[in-house]
C-alpha positions in Angstrom: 95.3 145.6 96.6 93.8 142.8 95.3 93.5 139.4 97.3 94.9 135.9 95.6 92.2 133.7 95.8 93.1 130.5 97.5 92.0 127.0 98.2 91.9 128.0 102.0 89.1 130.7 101.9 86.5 130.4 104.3 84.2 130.2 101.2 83.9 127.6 99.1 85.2 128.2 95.6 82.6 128.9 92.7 83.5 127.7 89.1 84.7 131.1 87.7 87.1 131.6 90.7 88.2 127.4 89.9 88.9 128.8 86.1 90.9 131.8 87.0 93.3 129.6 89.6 93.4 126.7 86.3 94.4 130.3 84.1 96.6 131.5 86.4 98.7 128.1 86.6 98.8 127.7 83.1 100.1 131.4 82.1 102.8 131.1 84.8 104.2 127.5 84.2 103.0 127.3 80.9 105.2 130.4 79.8 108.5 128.0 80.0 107.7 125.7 77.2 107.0 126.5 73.9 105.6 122.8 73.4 102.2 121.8 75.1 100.8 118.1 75.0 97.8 117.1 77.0 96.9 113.7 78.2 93.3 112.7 77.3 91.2 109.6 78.1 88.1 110.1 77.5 86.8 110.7 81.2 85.0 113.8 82.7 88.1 115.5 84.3 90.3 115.0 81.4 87.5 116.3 79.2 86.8 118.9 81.2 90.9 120.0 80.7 91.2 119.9 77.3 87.7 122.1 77.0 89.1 124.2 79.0 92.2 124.9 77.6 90.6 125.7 74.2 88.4 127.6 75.2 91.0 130.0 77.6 93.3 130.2 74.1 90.4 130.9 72.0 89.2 134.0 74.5 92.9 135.1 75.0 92.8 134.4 78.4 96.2 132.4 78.3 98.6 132.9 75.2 98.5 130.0 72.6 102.1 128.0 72.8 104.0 127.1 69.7 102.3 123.8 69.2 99.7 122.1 71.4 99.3 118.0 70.9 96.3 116.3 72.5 96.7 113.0 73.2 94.4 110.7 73.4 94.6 106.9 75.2 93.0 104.5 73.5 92.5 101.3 75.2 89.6 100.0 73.1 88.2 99.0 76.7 86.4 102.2 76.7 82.3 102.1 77.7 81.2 103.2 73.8 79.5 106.4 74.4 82.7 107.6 76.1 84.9 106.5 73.5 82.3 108.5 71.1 82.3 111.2 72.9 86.2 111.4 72.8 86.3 111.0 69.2 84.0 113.9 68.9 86.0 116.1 70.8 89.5 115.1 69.1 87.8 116.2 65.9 86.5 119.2 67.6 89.7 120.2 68.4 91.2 119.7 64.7 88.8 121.8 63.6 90.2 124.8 65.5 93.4 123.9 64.6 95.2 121.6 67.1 96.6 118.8 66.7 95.4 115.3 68.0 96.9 111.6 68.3 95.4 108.5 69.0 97.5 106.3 71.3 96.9 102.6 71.0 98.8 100.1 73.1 100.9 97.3 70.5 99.0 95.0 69.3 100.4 92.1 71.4 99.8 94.2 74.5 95.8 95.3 73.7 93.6 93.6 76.0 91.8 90.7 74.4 95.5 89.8 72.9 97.4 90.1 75.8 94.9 87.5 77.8 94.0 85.0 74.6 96.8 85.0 72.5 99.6 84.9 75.6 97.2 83.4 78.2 98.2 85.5 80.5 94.7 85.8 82.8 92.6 88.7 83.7 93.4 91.7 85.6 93.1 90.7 89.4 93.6 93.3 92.3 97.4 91.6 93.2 98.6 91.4 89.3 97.3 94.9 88.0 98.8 94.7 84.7 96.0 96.4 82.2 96.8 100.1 82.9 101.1 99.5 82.5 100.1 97.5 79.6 97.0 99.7 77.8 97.9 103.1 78.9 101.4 103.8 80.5 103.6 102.1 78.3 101.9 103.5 74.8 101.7 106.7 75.8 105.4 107.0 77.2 106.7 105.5 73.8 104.6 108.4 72.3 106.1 110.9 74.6 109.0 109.8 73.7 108.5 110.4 69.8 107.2 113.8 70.6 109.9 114.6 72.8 111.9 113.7 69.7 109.7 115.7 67.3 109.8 118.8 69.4 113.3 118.8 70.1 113.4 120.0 73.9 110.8 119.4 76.7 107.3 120.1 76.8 104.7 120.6 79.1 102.7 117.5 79.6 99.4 118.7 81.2 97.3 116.5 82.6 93.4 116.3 84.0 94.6 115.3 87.8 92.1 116.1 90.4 92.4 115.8 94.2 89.3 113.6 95.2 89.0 111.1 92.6 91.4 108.6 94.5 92.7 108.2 98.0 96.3 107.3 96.9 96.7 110.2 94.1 95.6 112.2 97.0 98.6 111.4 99.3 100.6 112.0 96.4 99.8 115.6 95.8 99.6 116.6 99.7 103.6 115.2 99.8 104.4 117.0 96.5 102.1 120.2 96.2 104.4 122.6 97.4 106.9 121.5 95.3 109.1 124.5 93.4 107.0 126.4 95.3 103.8 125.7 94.0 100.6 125.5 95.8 97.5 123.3 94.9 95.7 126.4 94.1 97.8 127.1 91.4 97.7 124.0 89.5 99.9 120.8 90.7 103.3 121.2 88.6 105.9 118.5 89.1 109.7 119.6 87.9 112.1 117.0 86.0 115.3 117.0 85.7 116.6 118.7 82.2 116.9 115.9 79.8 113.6 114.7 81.0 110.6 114.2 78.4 108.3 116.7 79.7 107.4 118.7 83.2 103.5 117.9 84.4 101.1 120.0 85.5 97.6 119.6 86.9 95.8 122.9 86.3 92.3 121.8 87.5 93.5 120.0 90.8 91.5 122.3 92.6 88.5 121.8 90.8 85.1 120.5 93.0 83.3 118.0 91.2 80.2 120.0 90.9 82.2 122.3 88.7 83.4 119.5 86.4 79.4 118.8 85.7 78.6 122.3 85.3 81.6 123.5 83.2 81.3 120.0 80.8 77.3 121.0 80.2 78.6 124.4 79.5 81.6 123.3 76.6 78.9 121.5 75.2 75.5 123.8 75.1 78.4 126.9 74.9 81.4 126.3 73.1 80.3 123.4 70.6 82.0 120.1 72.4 80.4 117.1 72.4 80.7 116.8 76.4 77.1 116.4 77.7 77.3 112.4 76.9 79.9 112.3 79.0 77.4 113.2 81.9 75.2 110.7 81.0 77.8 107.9 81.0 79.0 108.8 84.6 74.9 108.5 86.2 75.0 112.8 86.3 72.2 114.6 84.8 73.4 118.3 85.2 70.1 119.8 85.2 68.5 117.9 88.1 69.9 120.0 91.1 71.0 116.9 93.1 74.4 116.3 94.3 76.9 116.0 91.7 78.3 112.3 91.5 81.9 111.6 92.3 82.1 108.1 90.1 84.5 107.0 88.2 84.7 104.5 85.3 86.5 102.1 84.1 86.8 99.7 81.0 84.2 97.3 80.4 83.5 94.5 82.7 86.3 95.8 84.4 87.1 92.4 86.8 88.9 94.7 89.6 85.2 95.8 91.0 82.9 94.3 92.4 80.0 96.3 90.9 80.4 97.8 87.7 78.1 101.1 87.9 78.8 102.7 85.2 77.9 99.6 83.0 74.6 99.6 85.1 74.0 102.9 84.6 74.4 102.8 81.0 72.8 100.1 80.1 69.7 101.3 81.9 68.8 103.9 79.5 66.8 102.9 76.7 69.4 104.5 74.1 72.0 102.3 75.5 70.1 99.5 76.5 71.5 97.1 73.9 74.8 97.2 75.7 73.3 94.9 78.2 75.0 91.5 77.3 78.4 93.6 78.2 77.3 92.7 81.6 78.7 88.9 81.3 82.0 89.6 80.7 83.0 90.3 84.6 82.3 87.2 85.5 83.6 85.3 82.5 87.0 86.9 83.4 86.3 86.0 87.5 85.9 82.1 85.6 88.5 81.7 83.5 91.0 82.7 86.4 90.0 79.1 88.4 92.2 76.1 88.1 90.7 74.1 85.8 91.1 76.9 82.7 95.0 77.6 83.7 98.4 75.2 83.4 100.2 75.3 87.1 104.0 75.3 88.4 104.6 71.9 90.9 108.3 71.6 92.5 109.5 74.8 91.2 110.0 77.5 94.1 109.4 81.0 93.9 109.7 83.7 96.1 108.7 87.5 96.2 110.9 89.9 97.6 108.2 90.0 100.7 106.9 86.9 101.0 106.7 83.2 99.8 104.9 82.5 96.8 105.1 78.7 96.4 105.5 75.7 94.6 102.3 74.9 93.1 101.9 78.6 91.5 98.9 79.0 89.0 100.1 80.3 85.8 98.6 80.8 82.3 95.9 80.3 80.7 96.2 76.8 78.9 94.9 77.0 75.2 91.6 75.0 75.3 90.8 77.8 78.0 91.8 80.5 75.7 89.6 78.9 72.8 86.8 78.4 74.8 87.1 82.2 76.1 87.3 83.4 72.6 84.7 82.0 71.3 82.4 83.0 74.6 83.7 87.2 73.8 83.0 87.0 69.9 79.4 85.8 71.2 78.8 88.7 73.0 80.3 91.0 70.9 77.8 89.8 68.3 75.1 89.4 70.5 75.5 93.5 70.6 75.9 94.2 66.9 73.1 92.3 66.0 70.7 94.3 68.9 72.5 97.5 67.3 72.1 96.8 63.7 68.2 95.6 64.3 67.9 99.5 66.5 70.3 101.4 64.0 72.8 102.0 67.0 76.7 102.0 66.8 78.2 98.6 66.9 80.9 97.3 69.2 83.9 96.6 68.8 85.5 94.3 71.2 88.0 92.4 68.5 88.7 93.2 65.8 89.7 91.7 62.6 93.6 92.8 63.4 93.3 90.9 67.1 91.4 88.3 66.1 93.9 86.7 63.5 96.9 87.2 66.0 94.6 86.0 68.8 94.6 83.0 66.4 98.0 83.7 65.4 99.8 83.1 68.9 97.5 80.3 70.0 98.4 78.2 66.8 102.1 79.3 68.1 101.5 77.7 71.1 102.7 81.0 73.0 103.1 81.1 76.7 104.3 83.8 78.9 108.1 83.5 79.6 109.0 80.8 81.7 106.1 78.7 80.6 105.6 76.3 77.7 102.3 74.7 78.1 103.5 71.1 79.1 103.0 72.3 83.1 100.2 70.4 84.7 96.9 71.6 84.5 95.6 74.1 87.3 92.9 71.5 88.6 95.4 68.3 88.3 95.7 66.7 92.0 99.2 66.7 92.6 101.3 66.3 95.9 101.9 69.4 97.9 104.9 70.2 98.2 105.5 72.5 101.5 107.8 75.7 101.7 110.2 73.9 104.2 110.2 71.2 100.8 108.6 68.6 102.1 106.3 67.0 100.4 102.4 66.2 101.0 101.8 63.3 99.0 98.0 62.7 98.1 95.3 60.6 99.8 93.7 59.5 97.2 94.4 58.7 93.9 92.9 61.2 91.5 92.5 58.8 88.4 90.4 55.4 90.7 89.1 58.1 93.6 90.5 55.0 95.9 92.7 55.3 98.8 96.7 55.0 97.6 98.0 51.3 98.5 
């Protein structure tokens, strides 16, 4: 009788036993949906899934569904080669006969527009709003559509792997054995009937080092244009070493404090162009100090944990916001004009559609709600007023610098 392979063998798992587990989950929970969609961004494990799953329906290793959607997230803060590489493989892919969709948040949401034309301020590690506002929220609304379009629910398959974060970690060890299924045979999370779409997770199991090896092999093998991806991510899969763990992010990406994959990329000579990317973290660490945003003064506000204050930062005011644009558009075009004098791809941080309702919403004199621009600026010297409501006046007066009376 023939043994299930398992996570918990005493020896480690090779890649071919890895596939066969990512097979098996995808024949057995794949067989109750008729509609497949998969979720792709670009990065090594999602790469490595939707390769994967081509290449299993091409070999007749796992029967083709009714329609198969690959769906790609497009936050247009992607490191170029990645967002090359993912355009490569979306074409792949419609070449054998799949279909592919672009997801792109709305316009007033994208990145640049979201921060310059609302003034709402860079991405901070308390007020994560970039991956609700870039990925989550346009790719639900296209769920929703092909929910819609399919008429029933689908399977939404996903490039989740245990390792890549402690958190989504915790998650799968309280879920995994949920309806029964194990992490060895993919991560499948059950919704309720009228639900969009049932998730699974078919390379969960996968070690990293079989991510490298299987993304060199789509690429030398099966005609995907994968081995940038390697590149990107600091991994040369031919050098023997240790396979790399790393993860990326956008560019600049102002939740780090070092931004490797920027490093690493820009280090190579094929890439080195890319290298004024590099001031953009700490142009978006600047521009969230007083004296670029408007402040709150008298008006409380409290979290449901904790008090917040009365002399809140808020927005970005619009000089800020001006300045701001016109420092990004200089880098921007300090890279097209290194990539037009090297014959390299150009970047595109704005574009022409953001840029005029960048300049759109600041001639509008937009705020975020609650806010209308005639707050005090976030440098102003202004009494403190204390959580009990008493009030701090100043010591000084801020216009003569002279002691008050």
């Amino acid at each position: 009788m023939a043994r299930t392979l398992s996570l918990f063998e005493e020896d480690r798992l090779t890649l071919s036993n890895s596939i066969e587990l990512s097979a098996e989950s995808l024949r057995h929970y794949g067989s109750f949906y008729k509609h497949w969609a998969i979720a792709f961004s670009g990065g090594k494990d999602s790469s490595a899934t939707v390769t994967l799953i081509a290449h299993l329906i091409e070999t007749g290793q796992i029967p083709k569904p009714e329609s198969l959607t690959v769906l790609y997230a497009d936050t247009r803060q992607e490191l170029p080669p990645l967002h090359s590489s993912a355009m490569g493989i979306l074409e792949e892919f419609r070449k054998r006969g799949f279909e592919t969709r672009v997801v792109l948040p709305e316009l007033d949401h994208r990145y640049f527009v979201y921060i310059l034309g609302r003034g709402v301020p860079p991405p901070s590690n308390t007020f994560r709003w970039c991956t609700p506002k870039l990925k989550v929220m346009s790719m639900e609304r296209e769920l929703e559509a092909l929910r819609q379009e399919r008429g029933e629910k689908f399977l939404m398959i996903t490039g989740v792997r245990v390792g890549e974060s402690a958190a989504r970690d915790r998650r799968i060890a309280v879920s995994c054995t949920k309806d029964g299924g194990e992490c060895g045979q993919g991560w499948f999370q059950h919704s309720s009937s009228d639900a969009v779409a049932d998730t699974l997770a078919p390379i969960v199991h996968w070690r990293v080092c079989h991510v490298w090896d299987w993304l060199l092999h789509a690429d030398l093998e099966l005609g995907f244009p994968t081995f940038e991806i390697a590149r990107v991510y600091g991994q040369d899969v031919s050098d023997g070493e240790e396979p790399l763990n790393a993860r990326t992010g956008c560019i600049g990406c102002p939740l780090v404090q070092k931004d490797a994959a920027l490093d690493r990329l820009s280090a190579q000579p094929e890439w080195a162009y890319l290298a004024p990317l590099h001031k953009l973290r700490p142009l978006y660490w600047q521009i969230r100090k007083p004296q670029y945003r408007l402040r709150k003064h008298g008006e409380e506000r409290k979290s449901a944990t904790k008090y917040i204050g009365r002399n809140r930062l808020g927005p970005l005011h619009l000089d800020a916001r001006r300045w701001m644009l016109e420092q990004v558009l200089g880098i921007q075009a300090e890279v097209n004009d290194a990539a037009r004098s090297l014959g390299k791809p150009e970047l595109s941080l704005i574009n022409d559609e953001e840029l005029a309702r960048i300049e759109e919403l600041i001639a509008a004199n937009t705020f975020p709600e609650r806010w209308d621009g005639t707050e005090h600026r976030g440098d102003e010297w202004l009494p403190e007023i204390l959580p009990d409501g008493s009030i701090q006046n100043l010591l000084f007066d801020d216009s003569e610098f002279n002691p008050v009376g």
